[in-house]
C-alpha positions as CSV (number, residue, x, y, z in Angstrom):
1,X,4.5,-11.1,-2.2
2,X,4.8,-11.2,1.8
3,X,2.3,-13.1,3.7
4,X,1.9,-10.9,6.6
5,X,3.5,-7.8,7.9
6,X,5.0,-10.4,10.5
7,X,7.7,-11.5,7.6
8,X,8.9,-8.7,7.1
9,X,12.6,-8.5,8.7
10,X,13.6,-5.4,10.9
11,X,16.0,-3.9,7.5
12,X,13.1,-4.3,5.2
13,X,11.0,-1.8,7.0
14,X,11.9,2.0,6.3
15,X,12.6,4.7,8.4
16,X,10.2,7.7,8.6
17,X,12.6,10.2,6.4
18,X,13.6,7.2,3.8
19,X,9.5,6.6,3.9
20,X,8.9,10.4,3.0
21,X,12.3,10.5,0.6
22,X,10.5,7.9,-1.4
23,X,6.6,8.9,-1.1
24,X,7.9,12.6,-2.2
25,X,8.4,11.5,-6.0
26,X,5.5,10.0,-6.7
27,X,2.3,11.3,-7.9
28,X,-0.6,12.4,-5.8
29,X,-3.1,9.5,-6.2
30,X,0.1,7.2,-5.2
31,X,0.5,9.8,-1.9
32,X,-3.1,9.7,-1.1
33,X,-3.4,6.0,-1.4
34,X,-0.6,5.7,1.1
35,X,-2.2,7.8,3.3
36,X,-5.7,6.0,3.5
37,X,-3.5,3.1,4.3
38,X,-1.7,4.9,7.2
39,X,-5.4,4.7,9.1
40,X,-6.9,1.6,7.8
41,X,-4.5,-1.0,6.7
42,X,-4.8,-3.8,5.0
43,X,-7.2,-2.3,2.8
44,X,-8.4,-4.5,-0.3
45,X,-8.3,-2.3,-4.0
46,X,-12.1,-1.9,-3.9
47,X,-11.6,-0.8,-0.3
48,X,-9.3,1.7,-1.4
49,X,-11.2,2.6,-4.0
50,X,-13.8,3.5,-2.1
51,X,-12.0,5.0,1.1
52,X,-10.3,7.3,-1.4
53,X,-13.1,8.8,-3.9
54,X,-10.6,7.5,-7.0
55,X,-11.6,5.2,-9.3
56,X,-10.6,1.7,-9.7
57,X,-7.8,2.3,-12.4
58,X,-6.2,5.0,-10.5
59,X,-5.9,3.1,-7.5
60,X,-4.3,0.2,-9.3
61,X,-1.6,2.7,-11.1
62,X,-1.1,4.0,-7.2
63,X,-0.6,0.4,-6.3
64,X,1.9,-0.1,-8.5
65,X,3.9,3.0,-8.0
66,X,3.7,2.4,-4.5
67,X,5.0,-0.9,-4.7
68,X,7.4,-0.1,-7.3
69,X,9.1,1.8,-5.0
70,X,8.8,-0.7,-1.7
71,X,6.5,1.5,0.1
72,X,3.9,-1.2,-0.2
73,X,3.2,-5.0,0.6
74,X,0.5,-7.4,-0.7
75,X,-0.5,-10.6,0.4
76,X,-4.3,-12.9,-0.1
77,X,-7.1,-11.6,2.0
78,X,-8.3,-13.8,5.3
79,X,-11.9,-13.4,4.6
80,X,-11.9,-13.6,0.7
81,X,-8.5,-15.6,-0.7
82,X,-9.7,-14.4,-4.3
83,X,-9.0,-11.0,-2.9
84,X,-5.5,-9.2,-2.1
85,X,-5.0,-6.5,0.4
86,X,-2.5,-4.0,0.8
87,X,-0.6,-2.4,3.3
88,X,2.7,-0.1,4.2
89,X,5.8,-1.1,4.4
90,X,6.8,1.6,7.5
């Protein structure tokens, strides 16, 4: 789990078409997940939740396709450490 976007070195960003390429084969609650975060990253689960219209469980199976496949990071929320938020990995 990366702390910050900041950690992330230049080669473990994607490009754009290697970003798509990946996104492509995944389902459409993973795709529309991903593209809530595009606007409003980091976004916390509930956030996503909410931001969405999906419920909680399908967010957290998007979550983990998404970062099954490196499209997405994670790391401890500044306002609420209990919490973690999530963001792209583009």
């Amino acid at each position: 789990m990366s702390t910050s976007t900041a950690d992330l070195d230049d080669d473990d960003l994607l490009s754009e078409s290697e970003y798509r390429d990946r996104l492509r084969e995944l389902p459409p609650s993973a795709k529309l997940v991903a593209k809530v975060l595009e606007g409003d990253a980091p976004l916390s689960q509930g956030q996503l939740a909410e931001e969405s219209l999906l419920p909680d469980r399908t967010v957290r199976y998007a979550l983990n396709r998404l970062e099954d496949a490196d499209l997405v990071g994670s790391r401890y929320s500044f306002k609420d450490a209990r919490k973690q938020v999530y963001y792209l990995n583009t």
